[in-house]
Z-matrix of the N, CA and C atoms (Angstrom, degrees):
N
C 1 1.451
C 2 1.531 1 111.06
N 3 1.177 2 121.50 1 -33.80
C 4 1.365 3 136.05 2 -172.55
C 5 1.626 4 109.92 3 -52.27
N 6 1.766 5 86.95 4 -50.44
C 7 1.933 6 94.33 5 -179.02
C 8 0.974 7 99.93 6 -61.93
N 9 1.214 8 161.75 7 -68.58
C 10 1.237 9 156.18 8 -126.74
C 11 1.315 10 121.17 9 -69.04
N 12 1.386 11 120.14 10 -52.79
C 13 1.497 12 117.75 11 155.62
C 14 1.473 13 111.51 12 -32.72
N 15 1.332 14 124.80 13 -80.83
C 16 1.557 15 123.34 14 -165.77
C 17 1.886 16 92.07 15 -75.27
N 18 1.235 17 150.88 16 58.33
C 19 1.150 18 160.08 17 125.36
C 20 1.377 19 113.79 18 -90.76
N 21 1.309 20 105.87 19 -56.30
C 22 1.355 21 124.78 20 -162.75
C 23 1.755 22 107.99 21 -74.73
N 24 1.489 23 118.90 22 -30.73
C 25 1.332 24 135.28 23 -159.90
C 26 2.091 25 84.49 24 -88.68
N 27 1.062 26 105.93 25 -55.53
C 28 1.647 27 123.46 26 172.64
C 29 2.012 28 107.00 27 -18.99
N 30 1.773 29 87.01 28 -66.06
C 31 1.506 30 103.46 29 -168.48
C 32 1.613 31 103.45 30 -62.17
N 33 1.570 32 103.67 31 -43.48
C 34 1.951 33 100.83 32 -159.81
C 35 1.895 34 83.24 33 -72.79
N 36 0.972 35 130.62 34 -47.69
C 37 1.192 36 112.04 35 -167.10
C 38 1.695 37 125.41 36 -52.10
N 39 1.195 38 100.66 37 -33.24
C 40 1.379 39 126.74 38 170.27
C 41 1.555 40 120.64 39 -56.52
N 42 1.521 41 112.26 40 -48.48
C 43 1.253 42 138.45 41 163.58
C 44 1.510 43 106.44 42 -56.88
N 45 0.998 44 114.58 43 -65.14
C 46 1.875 45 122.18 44 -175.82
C 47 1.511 46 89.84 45 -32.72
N 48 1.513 47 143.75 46 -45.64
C 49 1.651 48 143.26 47 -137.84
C 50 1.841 49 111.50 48 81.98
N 51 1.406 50 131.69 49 0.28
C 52 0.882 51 118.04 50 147.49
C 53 1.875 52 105.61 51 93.94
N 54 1.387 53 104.52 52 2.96
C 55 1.983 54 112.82 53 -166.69
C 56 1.227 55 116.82 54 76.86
N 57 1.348 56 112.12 55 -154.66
C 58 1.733 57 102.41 56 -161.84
C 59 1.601 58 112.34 57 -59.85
N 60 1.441 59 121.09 58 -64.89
C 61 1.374 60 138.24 59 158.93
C 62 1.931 61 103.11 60 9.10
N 63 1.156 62 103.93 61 -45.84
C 64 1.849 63 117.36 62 175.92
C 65 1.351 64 116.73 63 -67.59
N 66 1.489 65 113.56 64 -19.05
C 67 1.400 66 112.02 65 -172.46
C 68 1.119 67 116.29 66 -121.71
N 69 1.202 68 122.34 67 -10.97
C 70 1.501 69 125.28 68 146.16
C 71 1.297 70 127.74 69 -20.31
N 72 1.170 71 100.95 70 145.39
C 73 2.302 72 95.54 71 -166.88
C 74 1.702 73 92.11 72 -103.37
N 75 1.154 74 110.22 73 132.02
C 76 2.075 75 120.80 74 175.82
C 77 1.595 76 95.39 75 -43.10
N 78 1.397 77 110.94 76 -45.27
C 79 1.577 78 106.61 77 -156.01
C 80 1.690 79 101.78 78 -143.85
N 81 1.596 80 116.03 79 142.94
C 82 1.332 81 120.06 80 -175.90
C 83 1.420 82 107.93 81 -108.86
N 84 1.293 83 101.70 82 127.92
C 85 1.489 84 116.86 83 176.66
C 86 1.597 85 128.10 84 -28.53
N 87 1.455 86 159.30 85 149.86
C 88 1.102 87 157.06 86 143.47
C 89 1.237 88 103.85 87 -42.07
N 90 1.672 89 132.02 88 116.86
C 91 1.248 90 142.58 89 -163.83
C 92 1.764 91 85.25 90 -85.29
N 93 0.838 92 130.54 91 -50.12
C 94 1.504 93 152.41 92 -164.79
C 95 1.223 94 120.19 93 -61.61
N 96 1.580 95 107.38 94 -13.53
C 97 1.777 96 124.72 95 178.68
C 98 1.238 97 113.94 96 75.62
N 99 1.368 98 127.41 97 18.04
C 100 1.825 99 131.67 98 172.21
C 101 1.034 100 82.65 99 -53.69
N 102 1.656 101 104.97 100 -179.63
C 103 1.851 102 142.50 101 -157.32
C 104 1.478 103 89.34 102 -75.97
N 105 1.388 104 114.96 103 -14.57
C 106 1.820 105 86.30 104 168.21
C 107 1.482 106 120.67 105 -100.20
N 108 1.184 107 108.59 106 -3.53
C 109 1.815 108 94.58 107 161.87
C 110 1.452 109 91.82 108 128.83
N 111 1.177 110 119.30 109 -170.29
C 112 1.367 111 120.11 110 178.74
C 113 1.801 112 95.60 111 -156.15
N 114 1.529 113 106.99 112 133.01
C 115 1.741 114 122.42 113 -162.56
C 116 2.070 115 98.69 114 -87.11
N 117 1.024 116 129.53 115 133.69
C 118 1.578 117 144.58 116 157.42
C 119 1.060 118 120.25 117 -96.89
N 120 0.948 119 140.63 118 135.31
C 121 1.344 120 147.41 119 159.45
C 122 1.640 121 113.22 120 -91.60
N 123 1.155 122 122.18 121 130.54
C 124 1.490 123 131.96 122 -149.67
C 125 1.715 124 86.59 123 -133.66
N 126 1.710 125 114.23 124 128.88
C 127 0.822 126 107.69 125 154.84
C 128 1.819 127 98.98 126 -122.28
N 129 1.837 128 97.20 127 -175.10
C 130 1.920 129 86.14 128 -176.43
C 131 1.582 130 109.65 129 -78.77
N 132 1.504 131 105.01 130 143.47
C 133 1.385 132 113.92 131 170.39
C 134 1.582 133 107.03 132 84.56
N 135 1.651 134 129.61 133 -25.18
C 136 1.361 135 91.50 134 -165.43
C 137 1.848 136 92.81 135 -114.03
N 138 1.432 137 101.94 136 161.65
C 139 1.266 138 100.95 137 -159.67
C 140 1.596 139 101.62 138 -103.54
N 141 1.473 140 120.56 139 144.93
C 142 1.263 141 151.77 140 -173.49
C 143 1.114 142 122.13 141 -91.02
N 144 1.514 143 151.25 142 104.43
C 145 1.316 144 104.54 143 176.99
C 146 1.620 145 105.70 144 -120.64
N 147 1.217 146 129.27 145 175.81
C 148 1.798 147 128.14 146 -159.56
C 149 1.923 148 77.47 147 -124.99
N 150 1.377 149 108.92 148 114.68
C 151 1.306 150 109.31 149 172.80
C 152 1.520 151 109.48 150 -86.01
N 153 1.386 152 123.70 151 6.72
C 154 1.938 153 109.26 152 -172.68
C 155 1.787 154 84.35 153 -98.36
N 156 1.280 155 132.57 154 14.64
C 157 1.347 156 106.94 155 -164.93
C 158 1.626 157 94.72 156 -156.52
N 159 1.666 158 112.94 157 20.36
C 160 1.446 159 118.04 158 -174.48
C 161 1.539 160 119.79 159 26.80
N 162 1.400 161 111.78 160 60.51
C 163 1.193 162 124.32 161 -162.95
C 164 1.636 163 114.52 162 -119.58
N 165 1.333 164 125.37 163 142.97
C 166 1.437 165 104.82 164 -169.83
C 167 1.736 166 82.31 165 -126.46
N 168 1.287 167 136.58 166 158.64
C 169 1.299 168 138.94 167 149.50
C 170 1.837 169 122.44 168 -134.98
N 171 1.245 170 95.42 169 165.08
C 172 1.624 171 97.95 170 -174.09
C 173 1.741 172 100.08 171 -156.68
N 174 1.558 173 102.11 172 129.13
C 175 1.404 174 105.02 173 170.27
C 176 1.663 175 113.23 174 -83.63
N 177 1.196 176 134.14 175 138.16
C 178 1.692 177 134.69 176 -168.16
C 179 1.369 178 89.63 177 -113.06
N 180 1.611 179 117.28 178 -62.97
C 181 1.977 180 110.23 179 -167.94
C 182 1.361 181 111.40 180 -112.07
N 183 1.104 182 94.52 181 166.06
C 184 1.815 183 94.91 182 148.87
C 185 1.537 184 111.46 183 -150.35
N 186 1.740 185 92.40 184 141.60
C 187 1.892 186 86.39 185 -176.17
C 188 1.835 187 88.09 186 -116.94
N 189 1.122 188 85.27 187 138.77
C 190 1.729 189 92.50 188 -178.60
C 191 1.472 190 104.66 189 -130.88
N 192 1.064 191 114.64 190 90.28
C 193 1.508 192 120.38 191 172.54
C 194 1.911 193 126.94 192 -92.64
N 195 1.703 194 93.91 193 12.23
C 196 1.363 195 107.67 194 -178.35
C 197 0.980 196 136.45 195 -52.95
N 198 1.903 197 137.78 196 138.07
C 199 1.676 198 103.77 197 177.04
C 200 1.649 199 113.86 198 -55.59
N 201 1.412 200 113.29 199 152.78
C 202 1.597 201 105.51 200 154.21
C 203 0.781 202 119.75 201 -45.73
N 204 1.276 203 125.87 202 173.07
C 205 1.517 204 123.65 203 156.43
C 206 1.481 205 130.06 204 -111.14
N 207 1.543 206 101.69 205 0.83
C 208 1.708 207 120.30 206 135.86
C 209 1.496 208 134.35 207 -63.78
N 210 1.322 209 103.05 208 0.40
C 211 1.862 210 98.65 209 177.20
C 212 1.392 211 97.05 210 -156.63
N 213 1.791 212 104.75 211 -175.81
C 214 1.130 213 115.35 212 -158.51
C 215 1.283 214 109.74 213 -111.55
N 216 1.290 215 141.11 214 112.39
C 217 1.481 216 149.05 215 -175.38
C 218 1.579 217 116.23 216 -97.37
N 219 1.327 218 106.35 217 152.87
C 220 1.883 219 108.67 218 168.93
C 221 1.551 220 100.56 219 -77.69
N 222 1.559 221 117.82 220 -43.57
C 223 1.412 222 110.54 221 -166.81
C 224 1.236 223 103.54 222 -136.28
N 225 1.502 224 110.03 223 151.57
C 226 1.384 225 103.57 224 -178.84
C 227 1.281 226 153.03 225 -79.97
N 228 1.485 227 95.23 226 6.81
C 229 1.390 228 123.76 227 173.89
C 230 1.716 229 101.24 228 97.30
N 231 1.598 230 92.65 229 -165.87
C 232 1.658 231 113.25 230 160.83
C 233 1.446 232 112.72 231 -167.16
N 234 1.522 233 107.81 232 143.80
C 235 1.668 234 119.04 233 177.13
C 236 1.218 235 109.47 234 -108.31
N 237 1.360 236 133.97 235 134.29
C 238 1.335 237 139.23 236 -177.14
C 239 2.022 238 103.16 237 -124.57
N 240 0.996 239 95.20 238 158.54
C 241 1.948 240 95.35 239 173.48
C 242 1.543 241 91.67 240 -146.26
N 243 1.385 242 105.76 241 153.39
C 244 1.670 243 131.80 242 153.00
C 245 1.248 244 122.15 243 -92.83
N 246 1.650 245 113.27 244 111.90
C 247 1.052 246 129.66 245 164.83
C 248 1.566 247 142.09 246 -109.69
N 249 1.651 248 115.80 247 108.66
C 250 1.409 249 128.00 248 -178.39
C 251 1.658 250 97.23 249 -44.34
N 252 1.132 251 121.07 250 160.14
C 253 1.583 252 139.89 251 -167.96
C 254 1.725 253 103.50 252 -160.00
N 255 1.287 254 102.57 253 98.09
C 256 1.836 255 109.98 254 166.24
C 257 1.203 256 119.40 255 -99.48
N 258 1.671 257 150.85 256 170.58
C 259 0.965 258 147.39 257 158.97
C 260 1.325 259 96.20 258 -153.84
N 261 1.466 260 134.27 259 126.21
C 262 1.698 261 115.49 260 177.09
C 263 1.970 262 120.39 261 -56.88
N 264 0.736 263 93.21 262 132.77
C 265 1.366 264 117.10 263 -173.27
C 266 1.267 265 120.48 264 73.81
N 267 1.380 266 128.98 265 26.48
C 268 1.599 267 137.55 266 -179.34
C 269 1.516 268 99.78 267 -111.80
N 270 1.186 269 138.16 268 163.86
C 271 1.020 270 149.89 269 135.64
C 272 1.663 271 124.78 270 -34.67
N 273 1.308 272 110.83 271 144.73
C 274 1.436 273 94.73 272 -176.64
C 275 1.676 274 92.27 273 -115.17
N 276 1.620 275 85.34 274 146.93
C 277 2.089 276 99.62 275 -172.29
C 278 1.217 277 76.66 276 -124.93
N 279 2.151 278 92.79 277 148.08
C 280 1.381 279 98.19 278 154.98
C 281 1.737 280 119.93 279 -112.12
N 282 1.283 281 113.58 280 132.89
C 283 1.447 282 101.75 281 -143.95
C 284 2.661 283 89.80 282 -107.58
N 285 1.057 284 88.46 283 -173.95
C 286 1.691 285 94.84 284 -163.99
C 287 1.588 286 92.75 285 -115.68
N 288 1.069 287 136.06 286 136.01
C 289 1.595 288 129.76 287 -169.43
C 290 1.742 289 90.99 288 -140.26
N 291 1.279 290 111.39 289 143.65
C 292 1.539 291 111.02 290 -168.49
C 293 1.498 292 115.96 291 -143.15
N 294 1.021 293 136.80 292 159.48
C 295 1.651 294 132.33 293 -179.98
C 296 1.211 295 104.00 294 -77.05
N 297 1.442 296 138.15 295 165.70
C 298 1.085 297 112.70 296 178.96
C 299 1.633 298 106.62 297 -92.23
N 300 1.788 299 109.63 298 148.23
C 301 1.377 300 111.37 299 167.07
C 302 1.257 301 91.16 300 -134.38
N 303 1.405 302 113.60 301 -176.26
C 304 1.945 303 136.03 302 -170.67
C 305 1.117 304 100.49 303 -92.29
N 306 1.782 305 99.26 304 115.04
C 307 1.376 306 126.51 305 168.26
C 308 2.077 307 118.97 306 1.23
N 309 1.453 308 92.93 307 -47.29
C 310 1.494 309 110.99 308 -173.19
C 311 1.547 310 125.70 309 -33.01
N 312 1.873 311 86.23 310 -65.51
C 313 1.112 312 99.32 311 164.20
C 314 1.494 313 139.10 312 -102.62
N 315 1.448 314 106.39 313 52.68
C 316 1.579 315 125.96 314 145.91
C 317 1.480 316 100.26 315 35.33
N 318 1.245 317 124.09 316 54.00
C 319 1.282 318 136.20 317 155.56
C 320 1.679 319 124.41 318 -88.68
N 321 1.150 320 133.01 319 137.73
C 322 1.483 321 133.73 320 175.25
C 323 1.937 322 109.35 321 -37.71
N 324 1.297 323 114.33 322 109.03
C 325 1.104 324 128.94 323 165.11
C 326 1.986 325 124.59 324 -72.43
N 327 1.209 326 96.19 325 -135.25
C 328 1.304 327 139.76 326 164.20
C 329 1.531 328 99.15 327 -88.79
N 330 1.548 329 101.14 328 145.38
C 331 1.770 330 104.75 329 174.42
C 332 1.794 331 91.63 330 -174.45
N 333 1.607 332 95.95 331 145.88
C 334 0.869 333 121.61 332 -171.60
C 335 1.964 334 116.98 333 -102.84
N 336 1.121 335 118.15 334 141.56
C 337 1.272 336 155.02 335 -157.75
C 338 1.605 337 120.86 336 -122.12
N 339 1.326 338 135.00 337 71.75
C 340 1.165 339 138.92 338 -168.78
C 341 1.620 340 106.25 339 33.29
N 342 1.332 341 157.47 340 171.10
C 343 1.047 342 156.71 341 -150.72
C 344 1.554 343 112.17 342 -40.18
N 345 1.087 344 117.65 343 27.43
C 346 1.720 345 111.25 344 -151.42
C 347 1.585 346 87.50 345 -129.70
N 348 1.574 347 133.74 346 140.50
C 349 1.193 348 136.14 347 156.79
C 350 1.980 349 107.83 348 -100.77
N 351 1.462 350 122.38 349 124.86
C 352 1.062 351 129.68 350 -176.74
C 353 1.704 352 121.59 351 -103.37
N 354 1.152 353 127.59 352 96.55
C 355 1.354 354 133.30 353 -158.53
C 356 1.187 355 124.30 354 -95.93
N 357 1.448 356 139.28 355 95.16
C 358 2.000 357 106.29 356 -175.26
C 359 1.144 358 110.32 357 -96.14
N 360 1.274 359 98.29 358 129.27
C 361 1.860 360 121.94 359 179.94
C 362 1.458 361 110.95 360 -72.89
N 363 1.720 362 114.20 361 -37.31
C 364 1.346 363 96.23 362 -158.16
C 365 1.434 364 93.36 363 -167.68
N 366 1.387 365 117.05 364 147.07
C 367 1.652 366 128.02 365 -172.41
C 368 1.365 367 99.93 366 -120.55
N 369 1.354 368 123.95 367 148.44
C 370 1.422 369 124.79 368 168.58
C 371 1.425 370 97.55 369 -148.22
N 372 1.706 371 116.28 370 151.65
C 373 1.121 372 118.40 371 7.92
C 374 1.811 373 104.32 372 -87.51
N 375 1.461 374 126.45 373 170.91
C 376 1.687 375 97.09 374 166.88
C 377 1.513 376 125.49 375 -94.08
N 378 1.443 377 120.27 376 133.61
C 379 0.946 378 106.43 377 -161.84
C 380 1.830 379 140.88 378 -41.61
N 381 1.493 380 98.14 379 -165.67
C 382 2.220 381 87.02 380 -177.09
C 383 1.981 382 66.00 381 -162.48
N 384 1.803 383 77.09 382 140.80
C 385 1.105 384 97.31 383 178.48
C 386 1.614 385 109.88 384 -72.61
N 387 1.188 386 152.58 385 -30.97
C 388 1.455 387 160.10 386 -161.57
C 389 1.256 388 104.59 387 -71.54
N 390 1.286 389 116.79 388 -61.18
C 391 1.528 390 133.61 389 165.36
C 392 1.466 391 141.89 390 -147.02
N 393 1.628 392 88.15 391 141.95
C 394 1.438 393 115.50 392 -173.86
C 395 1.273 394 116.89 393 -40.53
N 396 1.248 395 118.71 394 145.69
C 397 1.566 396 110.37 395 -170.05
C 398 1.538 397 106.21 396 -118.01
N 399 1.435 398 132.80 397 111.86
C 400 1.205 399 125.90 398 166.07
C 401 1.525 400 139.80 399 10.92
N 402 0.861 401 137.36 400 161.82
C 403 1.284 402 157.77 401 176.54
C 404 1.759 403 94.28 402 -78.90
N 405 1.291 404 92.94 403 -76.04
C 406 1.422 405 106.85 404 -176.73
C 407 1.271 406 148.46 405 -43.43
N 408 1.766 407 90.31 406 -35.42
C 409 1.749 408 132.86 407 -176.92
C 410 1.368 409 92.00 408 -63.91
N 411 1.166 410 136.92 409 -45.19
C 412 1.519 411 143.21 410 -158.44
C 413 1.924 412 116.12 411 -63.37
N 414 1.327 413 109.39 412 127.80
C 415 1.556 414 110.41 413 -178.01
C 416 1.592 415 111.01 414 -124.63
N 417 1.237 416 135.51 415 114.65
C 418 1.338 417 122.30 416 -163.33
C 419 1.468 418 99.86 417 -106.99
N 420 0.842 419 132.53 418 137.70
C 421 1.671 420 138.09 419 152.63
C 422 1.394 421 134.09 420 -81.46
N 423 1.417 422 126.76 421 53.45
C 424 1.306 423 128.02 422 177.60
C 425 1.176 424 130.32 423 -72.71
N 426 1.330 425 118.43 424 132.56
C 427 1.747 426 132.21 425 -171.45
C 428 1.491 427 104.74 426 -91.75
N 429 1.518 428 110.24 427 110.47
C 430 1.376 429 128.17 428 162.17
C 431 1.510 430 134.82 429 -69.86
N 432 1.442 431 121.11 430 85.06
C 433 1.961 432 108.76 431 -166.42
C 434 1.475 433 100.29 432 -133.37
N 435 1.361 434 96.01 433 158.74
C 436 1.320 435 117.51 434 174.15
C 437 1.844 436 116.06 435 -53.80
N 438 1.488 437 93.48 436 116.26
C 439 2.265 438 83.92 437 -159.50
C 440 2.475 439 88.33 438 -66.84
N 441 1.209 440 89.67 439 153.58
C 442 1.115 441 107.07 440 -173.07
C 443 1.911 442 122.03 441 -105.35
C-alpha cells in the first residue's frame, strides 16, 4: 500500500508535463527558411512578419488551460493562441494554433494558411497556479513551412 502513494504521485506528476523542460520543442526550426520552415516568436498584438513567405502574423488570444507547474494535476491541460494571417493581396484569416494533444480530444492543432502549414511549438511563460499571467507576458513560438 505504501508504494502506491509515491506511484501514483509519480504518474500525476508526469501528467502535469513536468514544467518548462515539457515544452521544449525536440527540434529547432531552420532560422534561414530551409524545407523545414522557419520558427517566430509571436508576442500579443505586435505584428511579425516571415519575409521568405511574404507573410505578416499577429497573436490576438491565448487560452492556457495548462497544469501549473506549481501543483499537481490529473491532466496536463492544453494552450491554444489566435493567430491573424496576411499575405498581400489574400484575405486575412484568423486561424486557432494548439500544442499538440491526441487526435481524440478535438482540440486546436496545427492549421493551415494558404500554402503555408502553421505549428505552435511552444508557449511561454508556463503557467503557476497563484497567478494569472498576462495577456502580454505570453511568447508563442510558431513554425512556419511549406504545407506538404
Amino acid at each position: 500500500m505504501r508504494l502506491l502513494v509515491p506511484a501514483a504521485l509519480s504518474v500525476a506528476l508526469v501528467a502535469c508535463g513536468g514544467g518548462d523542460d515539457a515544452m521544449k520543442s525536440p527540434s529547432q526550426a531552420d532560422p534561414g527558411g530551409g524545407r523545414d520552415g522557419v520558427a517566430v516568436v509571436l508576442r500579443t498584438g505586435q505584428v511579425v512578419s516571415v519575409p521568405q513567405e511574404s507573410l505578416s502574423l499577429q497573436m490576438t488570444e491565448v487560452h492556457d488551460s495548462r497544469c501549473p507547474i506549481d501543483a499537481v494535476c490529473v491532466w496536463a491541460g492544453h494552450a491554444s493562441i489566435a493567430v491573424t494571417a496576411t499575405q498581400p493581396g489574400q484575405a486575412t484569416e484568423t486561424l486557432q494554433l494548439g500544442l499538440p494533444a491526441p487526435a481524440e480530444l478535438k482540440l486546436p492543432g496545427e492549421a493551415r494558411y494558404r500554402s503555408l502549414r502553421l505549428t505552435l511549438q511552444q508557449l511561454d511563460p508556463a503557467p503557476r497556479a497563484a497567478t494569472p499571467t498576462p495577456l502580454e507576458q505570453y511568447r508563442a513560438t510558431v513554425l512556419v513551412q511549406r504545407a506538404q
